[in-house]
N, C-alpha and C positions, 0 to 999 in steps of 0.2 A: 834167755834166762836173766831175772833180775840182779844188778849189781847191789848189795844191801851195802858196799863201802859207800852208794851214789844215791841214798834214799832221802828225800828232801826233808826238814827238819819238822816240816809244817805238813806232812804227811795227814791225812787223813783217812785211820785206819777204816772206818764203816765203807769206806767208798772203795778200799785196795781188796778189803773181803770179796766185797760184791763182786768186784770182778774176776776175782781168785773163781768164787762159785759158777759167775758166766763160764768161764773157759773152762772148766770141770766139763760142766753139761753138756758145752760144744764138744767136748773129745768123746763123748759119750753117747755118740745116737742111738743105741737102744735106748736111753733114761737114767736115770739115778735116783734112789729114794733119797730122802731128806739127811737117813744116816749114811747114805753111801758118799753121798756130796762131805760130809762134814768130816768122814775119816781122809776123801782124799785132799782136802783144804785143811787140814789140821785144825779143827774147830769145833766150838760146843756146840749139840744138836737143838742147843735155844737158840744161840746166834744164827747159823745157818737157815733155821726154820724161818725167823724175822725175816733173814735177808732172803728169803727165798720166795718168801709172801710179799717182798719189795716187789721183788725184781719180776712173778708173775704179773700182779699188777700193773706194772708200766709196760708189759707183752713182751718183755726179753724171754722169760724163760712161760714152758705152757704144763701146766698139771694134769697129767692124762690120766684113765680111770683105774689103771694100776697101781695111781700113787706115785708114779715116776716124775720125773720133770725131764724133759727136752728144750731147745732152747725156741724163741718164740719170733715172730713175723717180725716182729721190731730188729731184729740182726738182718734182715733183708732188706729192710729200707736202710737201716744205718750203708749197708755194703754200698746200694744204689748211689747214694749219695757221695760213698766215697769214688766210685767210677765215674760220677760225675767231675767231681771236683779235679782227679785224676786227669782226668780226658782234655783238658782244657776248651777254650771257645771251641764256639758248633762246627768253625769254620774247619780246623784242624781233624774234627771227627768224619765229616763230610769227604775229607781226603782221604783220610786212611783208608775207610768204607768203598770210594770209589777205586782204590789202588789195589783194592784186595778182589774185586768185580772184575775189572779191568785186565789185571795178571792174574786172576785164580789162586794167588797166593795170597798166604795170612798174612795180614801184615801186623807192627806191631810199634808201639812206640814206650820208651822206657829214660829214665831221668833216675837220680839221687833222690831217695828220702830219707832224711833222720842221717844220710850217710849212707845208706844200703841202699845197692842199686835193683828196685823198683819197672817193673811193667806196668804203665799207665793206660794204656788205650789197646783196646787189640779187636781188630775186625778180621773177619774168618774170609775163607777162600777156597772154593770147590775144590781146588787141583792139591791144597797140601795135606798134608795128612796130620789129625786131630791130635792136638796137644794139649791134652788135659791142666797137666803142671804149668804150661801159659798162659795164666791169665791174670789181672788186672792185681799186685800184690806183690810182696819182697820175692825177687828172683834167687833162692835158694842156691842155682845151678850158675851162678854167674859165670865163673871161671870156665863153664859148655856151652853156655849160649853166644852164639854173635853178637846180642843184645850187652849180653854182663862182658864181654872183651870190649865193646865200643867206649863203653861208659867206665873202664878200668885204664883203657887205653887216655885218657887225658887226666891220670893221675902220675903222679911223680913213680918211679921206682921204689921209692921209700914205702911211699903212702898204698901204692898195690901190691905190697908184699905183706906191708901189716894187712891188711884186706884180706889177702887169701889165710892168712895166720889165725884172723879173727873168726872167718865163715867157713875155712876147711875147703877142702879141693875133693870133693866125693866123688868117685869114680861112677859116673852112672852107667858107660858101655866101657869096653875094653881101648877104645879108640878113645876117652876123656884123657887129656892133662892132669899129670895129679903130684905134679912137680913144681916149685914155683921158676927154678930155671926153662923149665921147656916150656911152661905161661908165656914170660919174655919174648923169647925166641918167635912164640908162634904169635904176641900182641904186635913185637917188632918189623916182623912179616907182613900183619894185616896192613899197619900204618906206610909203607912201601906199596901194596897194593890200590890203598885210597880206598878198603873197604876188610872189616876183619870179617871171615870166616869160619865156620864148622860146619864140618862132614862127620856126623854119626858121633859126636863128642855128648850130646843132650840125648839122642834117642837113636838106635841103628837105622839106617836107612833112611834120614831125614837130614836137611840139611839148610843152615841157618847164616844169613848175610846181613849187616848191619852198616850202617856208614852214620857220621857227625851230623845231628840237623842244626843244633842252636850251640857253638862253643859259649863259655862265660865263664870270668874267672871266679864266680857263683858256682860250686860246684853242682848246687843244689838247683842250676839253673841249665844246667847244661841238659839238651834232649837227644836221643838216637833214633831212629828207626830201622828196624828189622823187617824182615821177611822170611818163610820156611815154605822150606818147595822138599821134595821128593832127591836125598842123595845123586840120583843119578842124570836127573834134571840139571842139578848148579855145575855138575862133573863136565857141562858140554854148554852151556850156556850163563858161565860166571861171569862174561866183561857187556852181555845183555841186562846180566841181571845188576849188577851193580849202575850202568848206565839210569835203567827206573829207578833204581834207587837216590838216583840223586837228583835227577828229576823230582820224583816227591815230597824228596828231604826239603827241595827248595820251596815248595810251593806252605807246606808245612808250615817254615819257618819265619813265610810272610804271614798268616796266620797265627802264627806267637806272638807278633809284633801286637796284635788286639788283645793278649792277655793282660791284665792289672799285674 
């Protein structure tokens, strides 16, 4: 949600519409006509219509034969591009990719963006089982995944408490944190182990291990890498699966060394 105490002064409304109407259209895959976009943008059905005829144009949004608009090919390159820039050098992709062959498991790697902690790169793995809500974008579920404990874990107590205050603690199984004392407790755990964990906190029967690749006192600089295997897999083979893990954290991290 936008802060309107935090909107820059030099604001330029035509360009905050247009985007207003992008993200209308995306929440909308059936379509929306011209007046549907314009009631849920609070807008005149001239402006909307202008910017709607922009933003076909440049192939954001597509005018299909009912009149409808959906959003256009151009949000798939733009996505592309942001997976790219995510993922860092080739070298670092090439590891993931082979660590996820190699164990069967997803692997995943995740940093700070903007301050929200972010899934960057993620290569798939026969043996775990499909996680749609993981992939390459703000980790909503931070406080459940081993990924959002790794990258919370090298914030201050202060700083991870405003954190969960900010993004909420959602329960997604019955087994999720939804406390910020029992966060602590089970972040404090992880950092004792040399690797935080979760058992069925993000999904039932799936289970997620993360450990440190790059510390920096660049918050924004700091990367993790995860893994998800099958709950009853990490229940019998957690001090193997952490050992890969940091095996690949290391080779990773030589590989960030080539990033700008």
């Amino acid at each position: 949600m936008r802060d309107p105490l935090a909107e820059p002064s030099d604001l330029i409304r035509s360009v905050s519409r247009a985007l207003r109407v992008l993200e209308a259209v995306g929440r909308a895959p059936r379509g929306l006509t011209v007046k549907q976009i314009a009631r849920r943008c609070e807008l005149t059905v001239a402006t909307t219509y202008h910017l709607v005829r922009t933003l076909a144009y440049e192939g954001y949004v597509i005018r299909r034969e009912d009149g409808t608009y959906i959003v256009g090919l151009e949000i798939a390159d733009r996505y592309r591009e942001l997976v790219t820039a995510f993922r860092g050098p080739p070298a670092v992709g090439e590891c993931l990719r082979r660590a996820a062959v190699d164990s069967g498991y997803s692997h995943y790697l995740g940093r700070f963006v903007g301050g929200q902690v972010a899934i960057t790169a993620v290569a798939e793995g026969h043996r775990s089982p499909y996680l749609e809500d993981l992939v390459p974008g703000f980790d909503e579920g931070a406080h459940a995944t081993a990924l959002g404990k790794a990258l919370l874990a090298t914030l201050t107590t202060e700083q991870r408490q405003r954190y969960l205050r900010e993004y909420g603690m959602r329960p997604f199984t019955t087994a999720t944190l939804t406390s910020p004392e029992a966060f602590e407790s089970d972040v404090a755990a992880g950092d004792r182990r040399g690797m935080q964990l979760e058992l069925g906190q993000f999904r039932q029967g799936v289970a997620c291990a993360a450990v440190l690749v790059a510390p920096d006192k660049d918050m924004e600089r700091r990367v993790v890498l995860a893994c998800a295997l099958p709950a009853s897999e990490m229940m019998t083979s957690a001090r193997v699966v952490r050992a890969k893990l940091l095996t690949v954290a290391r080779t990773i991290a030589d590989g960030l060394i080539l990033e700008p």
